[in-house]
N, C-alpha and C positions, 0 to 999 in steps of 0.2 A: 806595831808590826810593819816589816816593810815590803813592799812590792818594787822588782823591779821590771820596768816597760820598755823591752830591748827592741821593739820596732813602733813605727807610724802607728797613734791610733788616733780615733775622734773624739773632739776634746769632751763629748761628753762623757769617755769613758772614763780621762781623766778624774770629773767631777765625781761620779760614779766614785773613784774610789779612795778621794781625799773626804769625799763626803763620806765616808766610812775612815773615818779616823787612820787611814795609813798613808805610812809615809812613802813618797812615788819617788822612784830615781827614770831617770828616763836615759838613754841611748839607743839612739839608730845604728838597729843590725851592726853589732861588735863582732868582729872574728872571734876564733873559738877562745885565743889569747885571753884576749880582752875581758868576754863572758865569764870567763874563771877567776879572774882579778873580781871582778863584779858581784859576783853570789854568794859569796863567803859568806853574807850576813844576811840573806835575804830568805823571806817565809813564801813567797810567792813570784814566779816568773811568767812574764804575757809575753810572746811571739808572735809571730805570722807565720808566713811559707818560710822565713828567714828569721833570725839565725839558726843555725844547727843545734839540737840542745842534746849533746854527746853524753855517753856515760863519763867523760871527763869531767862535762860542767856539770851531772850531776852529784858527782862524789865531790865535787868541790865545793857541796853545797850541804852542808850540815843542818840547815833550821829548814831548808825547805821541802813547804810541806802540798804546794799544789803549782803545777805549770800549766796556763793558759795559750789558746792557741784561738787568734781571731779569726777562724774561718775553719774550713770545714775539713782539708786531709792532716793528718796526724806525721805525714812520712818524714820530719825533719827534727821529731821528737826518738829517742829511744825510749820508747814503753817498757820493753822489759827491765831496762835500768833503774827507772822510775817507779816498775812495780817492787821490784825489789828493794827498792825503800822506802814502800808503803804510799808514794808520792802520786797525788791524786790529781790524772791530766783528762783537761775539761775544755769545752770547744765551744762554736755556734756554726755549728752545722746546716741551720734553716736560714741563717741572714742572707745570703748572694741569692737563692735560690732563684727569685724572681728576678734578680737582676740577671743572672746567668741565662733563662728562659727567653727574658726577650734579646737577649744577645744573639741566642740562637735563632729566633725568629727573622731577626736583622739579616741574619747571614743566608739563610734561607731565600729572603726576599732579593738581599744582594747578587745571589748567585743566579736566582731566577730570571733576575730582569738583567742582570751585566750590570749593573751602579758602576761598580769601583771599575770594571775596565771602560765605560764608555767615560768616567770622570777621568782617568788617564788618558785617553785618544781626545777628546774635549782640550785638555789643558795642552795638547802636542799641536791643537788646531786643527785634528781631523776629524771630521764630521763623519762618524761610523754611524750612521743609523740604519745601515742596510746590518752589518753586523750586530746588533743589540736587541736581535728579533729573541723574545724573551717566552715563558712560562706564565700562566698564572696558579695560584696556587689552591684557588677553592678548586673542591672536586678533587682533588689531588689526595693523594692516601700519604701520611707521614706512620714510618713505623721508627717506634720509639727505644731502642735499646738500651733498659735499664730503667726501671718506674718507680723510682725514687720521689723525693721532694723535687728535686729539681725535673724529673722525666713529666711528673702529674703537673706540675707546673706549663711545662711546654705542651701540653694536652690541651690543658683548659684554653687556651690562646689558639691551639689550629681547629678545636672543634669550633671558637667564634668564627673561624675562616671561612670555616666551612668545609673542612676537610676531614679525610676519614683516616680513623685513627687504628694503627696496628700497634700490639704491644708483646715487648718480650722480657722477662724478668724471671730467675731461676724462685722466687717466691713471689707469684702471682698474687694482687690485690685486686679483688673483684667485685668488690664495692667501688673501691676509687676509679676502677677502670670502665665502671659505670655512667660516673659523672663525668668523664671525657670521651663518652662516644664511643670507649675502644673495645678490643678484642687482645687477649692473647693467642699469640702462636708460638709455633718452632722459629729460630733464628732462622734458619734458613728460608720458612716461610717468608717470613718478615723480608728480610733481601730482594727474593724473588719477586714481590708482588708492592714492595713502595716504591711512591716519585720520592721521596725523601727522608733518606735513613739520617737519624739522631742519633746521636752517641751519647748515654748518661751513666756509666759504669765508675768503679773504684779500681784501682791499678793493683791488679793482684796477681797471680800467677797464671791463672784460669783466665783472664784477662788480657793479657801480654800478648798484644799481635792478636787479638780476637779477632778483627779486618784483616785476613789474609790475602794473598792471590788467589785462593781457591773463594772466598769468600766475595771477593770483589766481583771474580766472574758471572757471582749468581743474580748480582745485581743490574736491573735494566738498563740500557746504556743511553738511557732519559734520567737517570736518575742522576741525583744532588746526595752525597755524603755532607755529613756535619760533625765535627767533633768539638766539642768544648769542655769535654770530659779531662782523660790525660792523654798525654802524648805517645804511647809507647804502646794503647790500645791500639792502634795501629800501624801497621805495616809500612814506613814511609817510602819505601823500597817500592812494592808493590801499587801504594797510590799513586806513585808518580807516571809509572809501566802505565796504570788505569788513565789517567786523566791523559797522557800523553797520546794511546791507541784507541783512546774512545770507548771504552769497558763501561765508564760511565760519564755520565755528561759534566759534571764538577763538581768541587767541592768547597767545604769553605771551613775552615781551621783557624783555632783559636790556642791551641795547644800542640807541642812540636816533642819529638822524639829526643831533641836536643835544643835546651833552651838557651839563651837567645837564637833563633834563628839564624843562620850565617849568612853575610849579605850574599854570598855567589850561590844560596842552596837550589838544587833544583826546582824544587816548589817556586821558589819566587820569578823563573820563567816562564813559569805558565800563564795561560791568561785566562784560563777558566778553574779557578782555583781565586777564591778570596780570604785573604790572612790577616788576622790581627794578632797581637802579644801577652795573649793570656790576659786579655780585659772582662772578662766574663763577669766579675766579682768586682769589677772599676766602677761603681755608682756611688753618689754621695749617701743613697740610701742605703747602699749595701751596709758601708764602710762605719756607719753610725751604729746601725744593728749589731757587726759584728763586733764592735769592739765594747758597746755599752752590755753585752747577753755576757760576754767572756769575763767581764768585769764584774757583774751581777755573781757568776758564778766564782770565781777566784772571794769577791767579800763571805759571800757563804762558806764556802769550804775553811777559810778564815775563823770566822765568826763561829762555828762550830754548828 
């Protein structure tokens, strides 16, 4: 049988799946061209967020019978295509989670104390130390939007803080929310009443621009937004209006409405606002979990 590995994995997923007797073709991220030339003959497809896997390259795919995806949104697969010929797509949803947590913890502390802009005035040679008068964060209430693997995750880390924890989730876990200290509420509660809203939701309709204007205003204008979720949860229209008039004190993003980021965007004027390029899931440890769990799953589904 063969599998083909159309983006970056770690090699030990590789091993993972020569050690199960199939045969691996490898390509980095093929256009859609290319991917259809490619699967003609293949029982099994592994991915990332890249390449696209269209109802084209899956009608151009006759034997196969499962498509892997090293990570955890599915948005660059067509499912229904897939279900429609019975073709069975399989993920690792749980691998980044911790890596994405403390990413978000990162950013939190970054925005708190000014890091990335006093490291930017430092390397200009200006001594801003009167400007980098900062936050701490014990004591602090983070309310959590969206209590997933990855939302319980960033719990457990601000209850070691010290901090108190709100929670919002359309299916409340009340156990888990027990072992992080927390509470649920209404979103809006949540807003109203954290230093520090987290964003950990899926991009869905109900979701699209969930950070409104009306939603920003509710939030204290001490408060720190975080997104590391997706990009198009919020508003970027609106955060910008925010961070600019002082609605709320900053924010710190990891995901963008429009990816890569464009060097002239708004955001990247500000100074109370810290951005990175969707590294949430960038760890050596992530990157090993996700591709040896997807690999596990693709021999199974295989293997019968």
């Amino acid at each position: 049988m063969k599998v083909l590995v159309a983006a970056p994995l770690h090699e030990k997923a590789f091993e993972v799946l020569r050690g199960a007797g199939l045969e691996v073709v490898y390509s980095e991220y093929p256009d859609e061209e290319k991917l259809v030339e490619l699967v003609g003959d293949v029982d099994a497809l592994i991915v990332r967020s890249k390449p696209k896997v269209t109802a084209r390259v899956i009608e151009a795919a006759p034997r196969l019978r499962v498509i892997g995806r090293a990570g955890v949104g599915l948005d660059n697969i067509d499912l229904d295509a897939a279900k429609k010929r019975g073709i069975e797509v399989v993920n690792s949803p749980g691998a980044s989670s911790r890596s994405v947590a403390e990413l978000v913890l990162a950013l939190m502390f970054n925005v708190a104390r000014k890091v990335a802009f006093a490291d930017r005035k430092m390397r200009e040679g200006i001594w801003a130390k009167k400007q980098c008068m900062g936050i701490e964060l014990e004591g602090k209430t983070v309310g959590i939007v969206g209590f997933g693997r990855i939302g319980y995750q960033v719990g457990k880390i601000a209850k070691a803080l010290g901090m108190k924890v709100l929670l919002y989730d359309p299916y409340p876990n009340e156990e888990r929310a027990k072992e992080v200290g927390g509470r649920f509420v209404d979103l809006d509660t949540l807003l109203r009443e954290s230093d520090v809203v987290t964003l950990h939701v899926p991009l869905l309709d109900s979701t699209y621009h969930l950070i409104n204007e009306e939603r920003l205003r509710l939030m204290k204008n001490t408060a720190i937004l975080i997104n590391a979720s997706r990009g198009p949860v919020v508003d970027t229209e609106a955060l910008v209006k925010a961070l600019k008039e002082g609605w709320i004190a900053g924010a710190g993003l990891d995901v963008y409405e429009e990816e890569p980021l464009p060097k002239d965007h708004p955001l990247t004027k500000l100074d109370n606002v810290v951005l990175t390029p969707h590294i949430g899931a960038s760890t050596v440890e992530a990157q090993m979990r996700a591709g040896v769990e997807v690999a596990e799953k693709v021999v199974k589904v295989l293997k019968g």
